[in-house]
Kinemage of the C-alpha trace (Angstrom):
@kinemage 1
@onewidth
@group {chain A} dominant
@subgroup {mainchain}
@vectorlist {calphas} color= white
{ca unk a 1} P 216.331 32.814 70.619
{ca unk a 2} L 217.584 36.526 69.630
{ca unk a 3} L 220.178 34.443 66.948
{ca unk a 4} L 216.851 32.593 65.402
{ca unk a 5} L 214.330 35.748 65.185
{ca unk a 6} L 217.504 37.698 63.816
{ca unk a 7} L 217.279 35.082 61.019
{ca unk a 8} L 213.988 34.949 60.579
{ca unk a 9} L 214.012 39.216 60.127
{ca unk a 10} L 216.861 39.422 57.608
{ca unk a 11} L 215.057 35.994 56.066
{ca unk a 12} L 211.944 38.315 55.372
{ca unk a 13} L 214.036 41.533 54.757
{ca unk a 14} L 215.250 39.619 51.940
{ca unk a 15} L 212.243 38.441 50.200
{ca unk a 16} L 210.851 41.322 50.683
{ca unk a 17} L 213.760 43.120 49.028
{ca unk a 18} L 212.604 40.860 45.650
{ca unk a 19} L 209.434 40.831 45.535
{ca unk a 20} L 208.712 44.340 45.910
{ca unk a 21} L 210.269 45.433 42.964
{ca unk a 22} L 208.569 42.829 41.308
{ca unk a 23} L 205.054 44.184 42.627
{ca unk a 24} L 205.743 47.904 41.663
{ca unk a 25} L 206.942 47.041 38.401
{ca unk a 26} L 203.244 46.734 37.224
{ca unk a 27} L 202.188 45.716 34.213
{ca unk a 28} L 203.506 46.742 30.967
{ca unk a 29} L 203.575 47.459 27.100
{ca unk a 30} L 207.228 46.355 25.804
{ca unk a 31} L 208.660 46.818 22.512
{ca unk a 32} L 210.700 44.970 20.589
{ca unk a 33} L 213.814 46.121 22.838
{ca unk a 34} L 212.245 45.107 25.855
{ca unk a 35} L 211.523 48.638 27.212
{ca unk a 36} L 208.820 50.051 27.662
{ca unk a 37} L 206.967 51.079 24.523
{ca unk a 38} L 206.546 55.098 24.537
{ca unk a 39} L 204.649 54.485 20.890
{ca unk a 40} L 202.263 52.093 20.051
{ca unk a 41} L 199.944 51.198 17.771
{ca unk a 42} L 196.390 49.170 17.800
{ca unk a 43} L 195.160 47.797 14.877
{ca unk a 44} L 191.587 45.907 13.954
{ca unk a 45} L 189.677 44.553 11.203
{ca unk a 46} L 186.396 43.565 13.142
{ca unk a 47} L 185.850 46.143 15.379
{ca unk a 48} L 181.706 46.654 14.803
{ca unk a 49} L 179.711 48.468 17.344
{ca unk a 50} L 176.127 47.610 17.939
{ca unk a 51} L 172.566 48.742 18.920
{ca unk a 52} L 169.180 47.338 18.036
{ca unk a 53} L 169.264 45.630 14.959
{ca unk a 54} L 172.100 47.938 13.174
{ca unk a 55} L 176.070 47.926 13.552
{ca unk a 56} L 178.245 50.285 13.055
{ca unk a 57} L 181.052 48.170 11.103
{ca unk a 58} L 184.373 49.778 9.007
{ca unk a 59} L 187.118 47.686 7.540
{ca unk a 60} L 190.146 49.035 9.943
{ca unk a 61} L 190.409 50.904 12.933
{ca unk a 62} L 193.838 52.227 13.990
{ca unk a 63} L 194.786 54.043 17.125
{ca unk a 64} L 198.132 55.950 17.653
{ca unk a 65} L 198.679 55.671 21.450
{ca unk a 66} L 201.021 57.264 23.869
{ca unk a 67} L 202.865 55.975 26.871
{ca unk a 68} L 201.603 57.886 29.845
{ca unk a 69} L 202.654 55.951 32.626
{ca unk a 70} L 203.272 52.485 33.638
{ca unk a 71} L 201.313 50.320 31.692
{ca unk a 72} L 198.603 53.577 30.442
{ca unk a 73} L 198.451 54.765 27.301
{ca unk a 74} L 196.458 57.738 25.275
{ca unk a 75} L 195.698 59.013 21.757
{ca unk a 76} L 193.493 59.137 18.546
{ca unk a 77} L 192.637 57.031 15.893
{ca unk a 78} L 190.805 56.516 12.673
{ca unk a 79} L 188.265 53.911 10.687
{ca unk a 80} L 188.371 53.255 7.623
{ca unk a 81} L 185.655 51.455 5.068
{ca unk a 82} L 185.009 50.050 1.939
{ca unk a 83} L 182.124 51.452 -0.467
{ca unk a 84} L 179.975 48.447 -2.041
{ca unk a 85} L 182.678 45.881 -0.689
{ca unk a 86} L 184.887 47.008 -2.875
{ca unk a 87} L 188.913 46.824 -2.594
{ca unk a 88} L 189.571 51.007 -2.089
{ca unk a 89} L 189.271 51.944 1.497
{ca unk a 90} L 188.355 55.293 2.513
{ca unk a 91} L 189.533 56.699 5.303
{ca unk a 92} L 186.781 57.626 8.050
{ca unk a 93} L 184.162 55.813 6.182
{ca unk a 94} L 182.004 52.999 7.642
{ca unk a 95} L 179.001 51.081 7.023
{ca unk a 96} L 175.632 50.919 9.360
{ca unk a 97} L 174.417 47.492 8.400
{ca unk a 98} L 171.995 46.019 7.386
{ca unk a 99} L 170.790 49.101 5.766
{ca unk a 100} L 174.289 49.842 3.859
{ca unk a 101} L 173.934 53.700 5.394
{ca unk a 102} L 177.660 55.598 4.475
{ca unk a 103} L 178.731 56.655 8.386
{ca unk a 104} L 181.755 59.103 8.268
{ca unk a 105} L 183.596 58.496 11.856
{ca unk a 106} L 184.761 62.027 12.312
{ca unk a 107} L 187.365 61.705 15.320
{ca unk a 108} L 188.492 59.077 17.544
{ca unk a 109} L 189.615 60.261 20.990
{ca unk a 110} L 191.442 57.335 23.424
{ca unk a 111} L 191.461 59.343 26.674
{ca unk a 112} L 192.861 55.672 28.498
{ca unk a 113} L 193.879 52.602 28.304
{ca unk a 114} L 195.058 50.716 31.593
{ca unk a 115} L 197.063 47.439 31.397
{ca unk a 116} L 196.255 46.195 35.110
{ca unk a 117} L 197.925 42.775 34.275
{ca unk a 118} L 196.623 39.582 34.916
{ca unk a 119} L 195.546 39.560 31.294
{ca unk a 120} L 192.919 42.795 31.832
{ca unk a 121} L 192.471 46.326 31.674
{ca unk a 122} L 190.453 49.159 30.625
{ca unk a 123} L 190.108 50.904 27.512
{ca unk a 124} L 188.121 54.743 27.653
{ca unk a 125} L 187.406 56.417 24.294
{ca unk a 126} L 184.729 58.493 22.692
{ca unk a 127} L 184.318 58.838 18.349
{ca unk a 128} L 181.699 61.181 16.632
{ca unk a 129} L 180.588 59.854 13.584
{ca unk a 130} L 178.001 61.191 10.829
{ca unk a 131} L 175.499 59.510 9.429
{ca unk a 132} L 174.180 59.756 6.058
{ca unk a 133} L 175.924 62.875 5.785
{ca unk a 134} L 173.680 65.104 8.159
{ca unk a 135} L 172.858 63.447 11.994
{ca unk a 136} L 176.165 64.148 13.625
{ca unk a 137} L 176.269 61.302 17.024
{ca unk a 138} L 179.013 60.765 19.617
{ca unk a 139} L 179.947 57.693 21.555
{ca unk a 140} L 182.033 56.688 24.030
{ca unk a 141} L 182.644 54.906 27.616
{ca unk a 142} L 185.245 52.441 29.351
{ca unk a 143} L 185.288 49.293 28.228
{ca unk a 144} L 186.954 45.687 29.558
{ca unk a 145} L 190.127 44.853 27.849
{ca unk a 146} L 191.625 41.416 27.854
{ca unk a 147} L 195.076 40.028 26.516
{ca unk a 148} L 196.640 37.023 27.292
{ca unk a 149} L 199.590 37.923 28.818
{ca unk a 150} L 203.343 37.957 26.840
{ca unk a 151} L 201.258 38.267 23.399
{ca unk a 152} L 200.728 41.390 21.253
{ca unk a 153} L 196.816 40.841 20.564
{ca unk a 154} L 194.083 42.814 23.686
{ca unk a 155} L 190.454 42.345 22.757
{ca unk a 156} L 188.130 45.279 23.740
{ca unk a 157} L 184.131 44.748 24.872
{ca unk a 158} L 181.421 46.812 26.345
{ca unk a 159} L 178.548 48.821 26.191
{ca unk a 160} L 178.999 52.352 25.448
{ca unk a 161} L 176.745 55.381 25.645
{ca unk a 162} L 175.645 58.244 23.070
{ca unk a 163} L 175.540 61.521 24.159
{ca unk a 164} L 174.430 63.489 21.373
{ca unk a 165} L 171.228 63.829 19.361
{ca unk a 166} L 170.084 60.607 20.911
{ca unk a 167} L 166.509 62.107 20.649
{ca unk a 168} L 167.268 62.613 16.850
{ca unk a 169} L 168.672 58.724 15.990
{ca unk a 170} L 171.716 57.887 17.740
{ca unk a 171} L 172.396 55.171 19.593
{ca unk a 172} L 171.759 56.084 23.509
{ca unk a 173} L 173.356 53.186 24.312
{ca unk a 174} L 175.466 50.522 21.951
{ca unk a 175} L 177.632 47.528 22.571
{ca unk a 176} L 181.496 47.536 21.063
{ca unk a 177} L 183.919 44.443 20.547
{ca unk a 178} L 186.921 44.130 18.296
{ca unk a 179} L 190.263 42.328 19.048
{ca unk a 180} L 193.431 44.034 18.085
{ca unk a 181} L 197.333 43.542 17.400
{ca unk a 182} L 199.754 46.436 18.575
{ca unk a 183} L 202.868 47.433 17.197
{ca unk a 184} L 205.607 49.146 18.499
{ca unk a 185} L 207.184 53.200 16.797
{ca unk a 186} L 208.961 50.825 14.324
{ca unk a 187} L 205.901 48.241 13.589
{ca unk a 188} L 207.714 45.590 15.580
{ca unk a 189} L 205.241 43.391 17.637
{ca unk a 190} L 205.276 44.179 20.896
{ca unk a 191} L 204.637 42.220 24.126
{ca unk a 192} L 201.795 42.880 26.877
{ca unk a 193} L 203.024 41.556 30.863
């Protein structure tokens, strides 16, 4: 009896001894090495952010992020537009459609993003952005992130709140989606666990 529940202990001690690695790993952002990715990138090209009848829409959006943990990253990021469809982008400015108002996204702050694996996360940011040249607004929340797991694309989606001059115009509260492809430091695809 003491032979069989000696077994049985080092049987568990064993698995144990696996899968707990496994479990601590967490989920991850790898580069193209495998590693860890300390750098990353997230790119878009129909990120649009709505309220009412009007979106906020801009041709790119590209976040520089940094690895603060296990699967968490943080940074800033920019839009960018085009004027009367045209093929020049400016940097920082975006369209409110339908009315075809200029919006100049002033700053783009990604306090977190959270891989939890699984395929989901979280994604926390705020941006200011002016519009028409005058009503400065600012927006931000956390949002659901999805990925499928061992590709390079997340999609982003949620509402967001304003919290400035929402008596003047802004949005007090808008919705956000936009799917986008990260790179690694080197522009190398990199792979979400």
């Amino acid at each position: 009896m003491f032979k069989k529940l000696t077994l049985v202990a080092m049987s568990v001690a064993a698995l144990a001894a696996f899968a707990i690695p496994a479990v601590a790993q967490g989920a991850e952002i790898t580069d193209s090495l495998g590693e860890p990715a300390q750098n990353i990138t997230a790119f878009s090209t129909n990120t649009v952010t709505t309220s009412g009848g009007s979106s906020l829409e801009c041709a790119t959006v590209d976040l520089d992020l940094t690895r603060t943990g296990t699967g968490t990253y943080h940074g800033t990021g920019y839009a960018k537009g085009h004027i009367n469809e045209g093929p020049t982008h400016l940097k920082h400015t975006c369209t409110i459609e339908p009315e075809g108002t200029i919006a100049t996204v002033e700053s783009v702050t990604v306090k977190d993003v959270h891989i939890n694996g699984g395929g989901t996360g979280t994604a926390e940011f705020s941006f200011t952005f002016k519009v028409a040249g005058v009503l400065m607004c600012t927006s931000g929340g956390k949002v659901n992130l999805t990925y499928t797991p061992t590709s390079d694309e997340a999609s982003v989606s949620g509402k967001i709140k304003g919290s400035e001059n929402t008596a003047f115009g802004c949005p007090p509260e808008s919705e956000i989606t936009g799917d986008f492809t990260i790179t690694d430091e080197l522009g190398e695809p990199v792979v979400i666990h």
